[in-house]
C-alpha positions, 0 to 999 in steps of 0.5 A: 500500500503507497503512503496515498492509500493510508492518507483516509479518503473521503467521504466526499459528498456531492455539492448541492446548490439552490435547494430550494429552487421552485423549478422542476429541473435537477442539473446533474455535472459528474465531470464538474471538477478536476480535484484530485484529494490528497489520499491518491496523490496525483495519479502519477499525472502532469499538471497538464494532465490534470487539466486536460479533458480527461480530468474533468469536464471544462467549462461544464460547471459554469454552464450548469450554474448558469442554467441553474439560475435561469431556470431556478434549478437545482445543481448536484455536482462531484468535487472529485476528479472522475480519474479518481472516481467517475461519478456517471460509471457504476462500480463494476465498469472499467471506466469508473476508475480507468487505467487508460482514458483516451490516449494517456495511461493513468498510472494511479489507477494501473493496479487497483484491486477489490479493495481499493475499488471499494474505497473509492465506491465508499468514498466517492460514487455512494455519497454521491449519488445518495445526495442525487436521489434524496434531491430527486425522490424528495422533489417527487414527494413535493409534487414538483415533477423534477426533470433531470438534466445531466451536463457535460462538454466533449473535446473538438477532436477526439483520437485525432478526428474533429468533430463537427457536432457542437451540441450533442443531446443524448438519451436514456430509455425515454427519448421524449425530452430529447427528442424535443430539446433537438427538435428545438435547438435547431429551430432556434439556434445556430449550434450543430445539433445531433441526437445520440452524439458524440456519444449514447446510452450504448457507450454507456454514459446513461448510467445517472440517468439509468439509476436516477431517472429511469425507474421514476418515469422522469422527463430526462436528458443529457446535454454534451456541448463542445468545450471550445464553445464553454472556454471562457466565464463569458463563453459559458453564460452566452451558451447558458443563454441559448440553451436555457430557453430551448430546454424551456420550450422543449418541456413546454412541447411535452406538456402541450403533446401530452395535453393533447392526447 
């Protein structure tokens, strides 16, 4: 056991802001901070590393707020690197702690055995995700109808492949709230919108929605904007701007397709 593995870890709970929020959506942010706590040291990463894409999400948290305040929702967000843990993988999957994300060897997580799985579980992923749930299940209890909005950016190149897409809307079992959010941002924005990409559930980055959403019948999304549109404070409150409005509309399209049978 390395002198990191004796430092205690944890538990590191999720931050939680604007409780009290009377909207109905949750912002979810797993990837919103790069922090990696002094119990594993620095993974054996670069101070570039550590700010890279594979540390976090750039630029997500400061959307998230964003969104937040213009839709008085709440935001449920990690502070723990996802190199640590990954808040949107379930313990059992490799990318919940990876050896290897896109092309950089991680060697803090090159030999991690049950245990240490475990006390990363412990520490990170179940506080998490508890904090998520007692937000969601006592908003249901409240009569609020929460919908789950996850945030996250993607990088504009990706094993040496630009990608064109700009906002990517994703989703889970229930298409609904993605469909409408697509079917929205095209009509009132200039971003390049796609459904299902960069990424879908069948990559597996559904599983907060999977565990959170899912089994309550919630309105659900995942939004994945490209980093080099979030790269600034300023950049972050202008594509907060845009998409506050169309995730607005888009429930408002539900609402009136349901009223009418």
């Amino acid at each position: 056991m390395t002198a990191a593995q004796e430092t205690p870890a944890g538990p590191f709970p999720a931050h939680v802001e604007n409780a009290g929020a009377g909207g109905r959506v949750v912002l979810v942010c797993e990837h919103a901070s790069n922090t990696i706590p002094a119990a594993w040291g620095d993974l054996g990463l670069t101070e570039a590393q550590r700010h890279a894409h594979i540390a976090w999400d750039p630029g997500a948290l400061g959307l998230a707020r964003g969104l937040m305040r213009r839709l008085d929702a709440v935001l449920v967000h990690a502070p723990v690197s996802r190199l640590v843990y990954d808040c949107n993988r379930a313990p059992d999957m490799a990318g919940a702690m990876p050896a290897r994300s896109e092309v950089h060897d991680i060697p803090g997580n090159q030999s991690i055995g049950p245990a240490e799985r475990h006390r990363r579980t412990q520490a990170i992923y179940l506080p998490f995700h508890d904090a998520l749930h007692g937000c969601i299940a006592g908003r249901i209890a409240l009569g609020l109808a929460p919908v789950m909005v996850t945030i996250h950016s993607f990088t504009p190149v990706y094993f040496d492949q630009p990608r064109a897409v700009e906002f990517g809307v994703i989703h889970d079992h229930d298409p609904t709230l993605a469909r409408a959010v697509v079917e929205v941002a095209r009509e009132r924005t200039g971003l390049r919108t796609e459904l299902n990409a960069p990424y879908s559930a069948a990559d597996d980055v559904t599983h907060s929605l999977r565990l959170h959403a899912t089994p309550y019948a919630l309105q659900n999304v995942m939004l994945e904007i490209r980093n080099d549109l979030i790269a600034t404070p300023a950049a972050e409150e202008a594509m907060a701007e845009i998409l506050a409005p169309v995730l607005t509309e888009a429930l408002a399209r539900i609402s009136l397709r349901v009223k009418a049978g």
